[in-house]
N, C-alpha and C positions, 0 to 999 in steps of 0.2 A: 510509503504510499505508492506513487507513481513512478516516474522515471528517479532513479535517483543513480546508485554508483554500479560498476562494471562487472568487477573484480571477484571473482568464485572466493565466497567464504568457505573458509579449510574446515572441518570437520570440528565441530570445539563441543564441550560442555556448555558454554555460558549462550551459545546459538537459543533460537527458538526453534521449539520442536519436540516433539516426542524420541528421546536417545535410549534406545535399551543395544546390551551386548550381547550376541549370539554366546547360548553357555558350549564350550569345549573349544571353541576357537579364539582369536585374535582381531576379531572384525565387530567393530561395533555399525548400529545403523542409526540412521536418524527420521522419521518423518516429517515432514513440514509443508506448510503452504498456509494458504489464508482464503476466506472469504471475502469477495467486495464487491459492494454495490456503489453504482455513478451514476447520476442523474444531472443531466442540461437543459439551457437553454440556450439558444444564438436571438441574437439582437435583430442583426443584418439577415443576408441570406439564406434560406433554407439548406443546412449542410446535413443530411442524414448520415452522419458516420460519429463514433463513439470515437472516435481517433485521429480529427483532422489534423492533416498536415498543411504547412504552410503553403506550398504551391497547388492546394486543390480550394482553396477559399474563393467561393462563387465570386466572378466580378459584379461591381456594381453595375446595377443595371442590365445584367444575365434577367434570366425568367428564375431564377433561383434566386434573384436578390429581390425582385418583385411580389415574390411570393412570403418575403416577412421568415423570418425563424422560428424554428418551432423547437418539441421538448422532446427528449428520449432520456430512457434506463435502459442501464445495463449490467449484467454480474459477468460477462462472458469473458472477463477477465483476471478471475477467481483461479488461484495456482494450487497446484500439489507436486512436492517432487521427496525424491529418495535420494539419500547420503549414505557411503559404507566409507569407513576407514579401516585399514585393515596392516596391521606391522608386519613389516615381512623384511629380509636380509638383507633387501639393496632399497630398506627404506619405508615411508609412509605408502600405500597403495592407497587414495583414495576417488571414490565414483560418483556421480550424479547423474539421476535422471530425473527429468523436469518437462512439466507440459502445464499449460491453461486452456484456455476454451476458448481461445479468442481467433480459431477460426472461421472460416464460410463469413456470410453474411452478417453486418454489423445492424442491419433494420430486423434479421431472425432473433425469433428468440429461441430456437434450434440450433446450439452454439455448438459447435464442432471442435474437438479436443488435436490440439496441435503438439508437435512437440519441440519444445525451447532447449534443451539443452541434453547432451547425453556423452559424458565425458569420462576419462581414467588418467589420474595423475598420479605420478611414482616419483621419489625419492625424499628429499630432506629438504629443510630450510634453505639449506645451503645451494643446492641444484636438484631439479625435480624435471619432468617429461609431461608432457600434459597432451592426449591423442583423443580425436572427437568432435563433437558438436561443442564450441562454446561461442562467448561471447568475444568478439574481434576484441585483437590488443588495440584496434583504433577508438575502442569503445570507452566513453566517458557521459554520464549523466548531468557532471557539474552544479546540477540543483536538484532542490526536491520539489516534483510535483503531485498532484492530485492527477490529473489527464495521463492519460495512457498511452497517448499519440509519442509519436517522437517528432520532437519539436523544434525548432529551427536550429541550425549549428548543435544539433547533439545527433549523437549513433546509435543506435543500438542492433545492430546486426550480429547475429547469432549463425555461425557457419563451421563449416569440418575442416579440422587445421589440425597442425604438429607444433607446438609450442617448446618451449627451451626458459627457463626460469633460472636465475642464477642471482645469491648477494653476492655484488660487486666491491661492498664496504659495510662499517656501520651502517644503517637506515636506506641505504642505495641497494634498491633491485633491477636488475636488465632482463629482461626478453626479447625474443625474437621467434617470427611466427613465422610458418609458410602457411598461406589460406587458401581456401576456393576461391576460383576469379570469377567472375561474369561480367564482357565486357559490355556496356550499356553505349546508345548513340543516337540522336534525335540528325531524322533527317526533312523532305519537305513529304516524306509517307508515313513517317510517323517517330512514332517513339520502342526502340528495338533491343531485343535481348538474344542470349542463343536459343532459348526457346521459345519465340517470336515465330511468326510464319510470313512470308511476303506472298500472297496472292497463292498459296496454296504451298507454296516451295518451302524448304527449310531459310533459315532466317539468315543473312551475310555478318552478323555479330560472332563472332567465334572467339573461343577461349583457347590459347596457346603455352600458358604459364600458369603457375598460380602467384597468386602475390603474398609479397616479401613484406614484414611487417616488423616494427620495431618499437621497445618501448623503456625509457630510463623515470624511477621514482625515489624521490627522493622524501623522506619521512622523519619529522624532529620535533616532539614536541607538538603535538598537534599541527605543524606544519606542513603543508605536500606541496612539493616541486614536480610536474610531471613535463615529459618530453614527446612525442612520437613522431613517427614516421614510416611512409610506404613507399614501397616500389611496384609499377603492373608494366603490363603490357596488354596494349587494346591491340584488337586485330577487326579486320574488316574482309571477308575472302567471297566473291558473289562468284566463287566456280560452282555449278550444280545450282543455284538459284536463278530466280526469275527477274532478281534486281540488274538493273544495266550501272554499269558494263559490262559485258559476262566473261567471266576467267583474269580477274584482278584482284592484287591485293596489297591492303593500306596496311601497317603497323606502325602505332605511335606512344611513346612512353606516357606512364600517368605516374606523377608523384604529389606527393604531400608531406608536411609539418604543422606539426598544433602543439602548442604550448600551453601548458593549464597550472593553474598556483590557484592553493588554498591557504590564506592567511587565517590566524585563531586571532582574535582582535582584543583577547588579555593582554597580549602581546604588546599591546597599544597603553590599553588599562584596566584594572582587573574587576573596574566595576560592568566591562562590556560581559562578564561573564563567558558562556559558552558561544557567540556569537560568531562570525564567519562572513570574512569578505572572498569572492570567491571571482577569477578571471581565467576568462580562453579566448586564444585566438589562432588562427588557423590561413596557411595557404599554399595554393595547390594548383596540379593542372590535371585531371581527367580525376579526380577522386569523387564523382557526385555518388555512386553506390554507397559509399560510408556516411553518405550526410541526406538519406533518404527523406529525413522532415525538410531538404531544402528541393531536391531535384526530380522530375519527372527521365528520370534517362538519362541527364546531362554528364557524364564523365565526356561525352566528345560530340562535336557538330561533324557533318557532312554534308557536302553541296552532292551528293551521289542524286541520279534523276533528276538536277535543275537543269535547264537550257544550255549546253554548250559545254556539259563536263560529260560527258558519255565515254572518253577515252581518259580522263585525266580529274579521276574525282579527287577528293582529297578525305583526309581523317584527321580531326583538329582538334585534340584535348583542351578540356575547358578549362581557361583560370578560372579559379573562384578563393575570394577571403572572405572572414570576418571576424565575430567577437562578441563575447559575452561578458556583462559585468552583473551579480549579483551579489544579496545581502543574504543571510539566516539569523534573523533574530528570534532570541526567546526570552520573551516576556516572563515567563515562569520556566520551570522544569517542565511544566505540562501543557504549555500553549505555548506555541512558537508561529513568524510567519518568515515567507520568502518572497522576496522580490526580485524581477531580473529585466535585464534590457537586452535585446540580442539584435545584432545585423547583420546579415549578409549580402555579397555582391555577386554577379557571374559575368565575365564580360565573353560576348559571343561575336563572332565571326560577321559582318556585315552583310554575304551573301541570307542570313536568318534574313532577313526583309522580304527575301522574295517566297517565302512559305506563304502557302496562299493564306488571307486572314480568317481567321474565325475556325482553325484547322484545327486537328487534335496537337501537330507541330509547331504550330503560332502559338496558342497556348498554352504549354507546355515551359514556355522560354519567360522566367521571370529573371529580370535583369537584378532586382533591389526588391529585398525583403526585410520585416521587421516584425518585433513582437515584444509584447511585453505582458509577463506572468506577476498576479498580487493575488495569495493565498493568507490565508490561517488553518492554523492544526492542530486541534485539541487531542491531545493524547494524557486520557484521564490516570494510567499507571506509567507516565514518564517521570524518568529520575535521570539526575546529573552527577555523576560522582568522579570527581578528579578531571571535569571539566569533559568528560566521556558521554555522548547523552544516549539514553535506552530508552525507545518507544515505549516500551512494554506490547501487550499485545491487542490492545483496540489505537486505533484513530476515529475520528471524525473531521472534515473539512471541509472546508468554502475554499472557491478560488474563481477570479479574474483573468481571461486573457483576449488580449488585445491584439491583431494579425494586422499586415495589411504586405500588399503582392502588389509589385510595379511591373507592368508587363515589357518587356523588350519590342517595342515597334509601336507603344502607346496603343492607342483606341484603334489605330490605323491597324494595328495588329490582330486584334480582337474581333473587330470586323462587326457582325450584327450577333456578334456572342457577348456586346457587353462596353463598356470602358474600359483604358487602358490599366486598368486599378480595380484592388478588388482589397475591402476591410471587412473584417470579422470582428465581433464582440461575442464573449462566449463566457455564460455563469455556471458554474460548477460546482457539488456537492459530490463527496463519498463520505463512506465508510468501511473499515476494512478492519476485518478480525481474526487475526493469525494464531497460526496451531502449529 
């Protein structure tokens, strides 16, 4: 349905989709995608996005929380993509390209065709190459949703990388990725990237590496052990800019680890059936770009432009932890739901006080965040066999999610944009019918 797992499925028969093989060659293709329509409502504040994230949920008491919640649909989220696999001498060659419509604006109903993924992978089970547009080896859905957002403590960033795939054992896979960087940085002017502008100049965010990415799984049984970890480097350079100090420059390392386990809960007792206990948790210092449903910019603060740093600003990668624990239970083969709880924290630099309140920077800085997802999902041609479960190809569902956003400086921060706090209630319906 919604967010669910990472991982590029390999070219198979038993896939969904249309699979014929080109006659005289060695290249089969595949087409695929689905149709879906989503339809909400919000409780609380007016949020006009088919994809909130957690740190954009109206505060209480904004003009957007006065204004009551209202409804939207949407399809602009409906996918189509292409698979070739193709045999050749030094192995499997296979390709994907993938796009949905979930560009431009989320209130148009002039939905603009983007493209998610366009990748080429070569070799064998054993070691293979993977070059292109994918999804980040930091990438994990950890539940299944109906919403389309990406949701607190989960990834889905999709970017151009050289990947490295190798079995290390039975059921044990390693990779290792080089990715695009872009270092992200909230300061008291705002929230910046490298293609950011400061008052007409280019932007002092600059990318100098790409990031180092890692990733160890382990598979048994219905069981998954998984590991990851990143390396970057943020940079800061205001030569040629308009930002003070002019001709200085900050560089400061950003890392991360998260740990995620999928328990099969037969495991326990066989009358739990296909069911699934499911845990992540995560920490780190400048990684906010892989945890976009949590961060507005925050991989690092800057006192750059406050009073009495003009010679001597600084660049302060951000901690941040948290944690996810969910359930999947199924009721039948053909109705299942999900439940989950997620937190996370960011702890920021004290000189954050002095952003003026009510800024686009003040707000931006959520210290404590939470949410909690309760769906159902009818899937009328599902089947379970060998504890394996297959949608088939409709769903339909309801779903529950519950936000709420604790602002770093409280209300005092917020200023006359609101309370220090800001809660979301949001009901949800799709349906989605894959080809």
């Amino acid at each position: 349905m919604g967010n669910q797992f990472s991982t590029e499925d390999a070219l198979r028969s038993d896939l969904p989709g249309l699979s014929i093989r080109i006659p005289g060659t060695d290249t089969q293709v595949r087409l695929y995608g689905f149709a879906k329509l989503s339809g909400w409502y919000d409780l609380n504040g007016r949020n006009q996005t088919d994809a909130p994230t957690a740190q954009t949920i109206p505060l209480n008491g904004s003009r957007a929380d006065m204004q009551g919640g209202d409804f939207g649909m949407t399809a602009r989220f409906s996918r189509i993509g292409v698979d070739t696999r193709t045999l050749t001498s030094w192995g499997t060659l296979e390709t994907r390209i993938e796009g949905d419509f979930g560009g431009g604006s989320p209130t148009s109903s002039n939905a603009l065709f983007r493209l998610r993924q366009a990748w080429a992978e070569l070799g064998t089970e054993e070691f293979r190459v993977l070059i292109g547009q994918a999804n980040s080896l930091w990438n994990e859905g950890v539940f299944e949703t109906l919403i389309d957002a990406t949701n607190l403590n989960q990834s889905f960033v999709r970017q151009a990388q050289v990947r490295v795939t190798g079995r290390l054992a039975t059921g044990l896979i390693g990779q290792v990725s080089l990715e695009v960087p872009e270092t992200q940085y909230t300061s008291a002017a705002g929230v910046f990237t490298p293609d950011s502008s400061v008052t007409g100049s280019p932007s002092p965010a600059f990318n100098a590496a790409p990031d180092l990415l890692g990733r160890l799984t382990y598979r048994y049984d219905g069981l998954v052990l998984d590991m990851r970890g990143l390396l970057r480097q943020l940079s800061i350079r205001t030569a040629g800019t308009t930002a003070a100090p002019p001709a200085l420059t900050r560089n400061a390392p950003g890392w991360g680890i998260a740990i995620h386990a999928r328990l099969p809960m037969r495991w326990i007792a066989d009358a739990f059936g296909a069911d699934e206990l499911i845990g992540m948790a995560y920490y780190g210092q400048g990684i906010g770009r892989y945890f976009p449903g949590n961060t507005s910019g925050q991989d690092a603060l800057s006192n750059i432009g406050l009073p009495g740093t003009f010679a001597n600003f600084s660049l302060n990668p951000l901690p941040t932890y948290g944690a996810i624990v969910a359930y999947r239970r199924f009721w039948t083969p053909q109705l299942r739901s999900n439940i989950s709880y997620a937190y996370a924290h960011e702890d920021y630099p004290s000189y954050a006080l002095g952003f003026t309140p009510g800024s686009g920077a003040a707000l931006a800085l959520n210290s404590d965040m939470q949410q909690v997802f309760v769906n159902l999902i009818w899937s009328p041609f599902g089947t379970i066999h060998d504890v394996t479960f297959n949608s088939g190809w409709l769903d339909v569902g309801f779903e529950y999610v519950f936000t709420r956003r604790d602002l770093f400086g409280g209300t005092a921060a917020a200023g006359s944009a609101g309370s220090g706090l800001g809660v979301a209630n949001r009901f949800l319906a799709a349906a989605v019918a894959r080809f």
